[in-house]
C-alpha positions in Angstrom: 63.5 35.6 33.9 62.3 32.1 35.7 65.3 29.8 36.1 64.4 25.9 37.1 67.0 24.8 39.3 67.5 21.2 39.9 68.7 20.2 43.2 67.0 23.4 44.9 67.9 22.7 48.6 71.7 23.7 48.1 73.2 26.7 47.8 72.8 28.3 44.3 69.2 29.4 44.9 69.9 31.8 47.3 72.7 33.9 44.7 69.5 33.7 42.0 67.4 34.8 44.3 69.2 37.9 45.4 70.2 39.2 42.2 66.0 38.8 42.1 65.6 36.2 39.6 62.2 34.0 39.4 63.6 30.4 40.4 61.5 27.5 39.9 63.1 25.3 42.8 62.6 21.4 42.0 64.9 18.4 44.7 63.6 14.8 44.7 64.9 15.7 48.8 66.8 12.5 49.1 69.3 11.2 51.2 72.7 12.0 49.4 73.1 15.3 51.9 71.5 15.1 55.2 67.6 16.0 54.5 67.2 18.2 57.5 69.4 20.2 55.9 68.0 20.4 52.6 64.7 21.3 54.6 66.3 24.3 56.6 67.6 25.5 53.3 64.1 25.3 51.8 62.8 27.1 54.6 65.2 29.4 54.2 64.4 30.0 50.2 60.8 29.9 50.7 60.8 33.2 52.6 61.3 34.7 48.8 58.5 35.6 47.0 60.1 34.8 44.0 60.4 31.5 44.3 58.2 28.0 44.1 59.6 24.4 45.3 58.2 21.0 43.9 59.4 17.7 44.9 60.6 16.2 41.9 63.1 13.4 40.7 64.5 14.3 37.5 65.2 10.7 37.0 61.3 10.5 36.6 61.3 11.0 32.9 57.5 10.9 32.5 56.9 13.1 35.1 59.9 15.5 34.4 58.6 15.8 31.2 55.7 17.2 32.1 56.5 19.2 34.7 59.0 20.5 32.7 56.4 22.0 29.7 53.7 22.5 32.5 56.5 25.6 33.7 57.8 26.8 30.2 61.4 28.1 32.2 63.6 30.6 30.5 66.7 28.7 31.5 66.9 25.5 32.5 70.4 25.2 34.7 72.0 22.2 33.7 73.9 21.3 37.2 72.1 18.2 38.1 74.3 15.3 38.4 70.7 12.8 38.1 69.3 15.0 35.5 72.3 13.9 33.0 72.4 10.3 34.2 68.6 9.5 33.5 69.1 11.2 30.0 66.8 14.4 30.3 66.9 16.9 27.7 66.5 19.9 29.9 
């Protein structure tokens, strides 16, 4: 199954990942948590093969969108905070 997981630098990716699902990592990397951080924890995550990181704000609606059907996830996790306020679907 291939999960996209908003917010991909913190810490939920690494529980998919071990239970080996496919997670499609996406994190607009901004400021909100200290970024260096966010980029160890990529760093760590990107060791898995089963998973793929793209710098994305889900507050982008165009480019959400089509990211979004570009990726065709099986689950979409729902536990961004900017994904509900800019009114995405997914």
């Amino acid at each position: 199954m291939s999960i996209l997981l908003p917010g991909a630098a913190g810490f939920i990716g690494f529980q998919l990942l071990e239970r080996g699902e496919r997670v499609l990592g996406i994190d607009n990397l901004n400021a909100y948590y200290d970024v260096r951080l966010k980029e160890a924890r990529l760093s760590e995550l990107r060791r898995f093969p089963n998973f793929s990181f793209t710098t994305l704000d889900v507050a982008d609606r165009d480019r959400s969108s089509r990211f979004s059907i570009s990726i065709a996830p099986c689950v979409a996790s729902p536990i961004s905070r900017r994904r509900r306020a800019s009114g995405i679907p997914w």
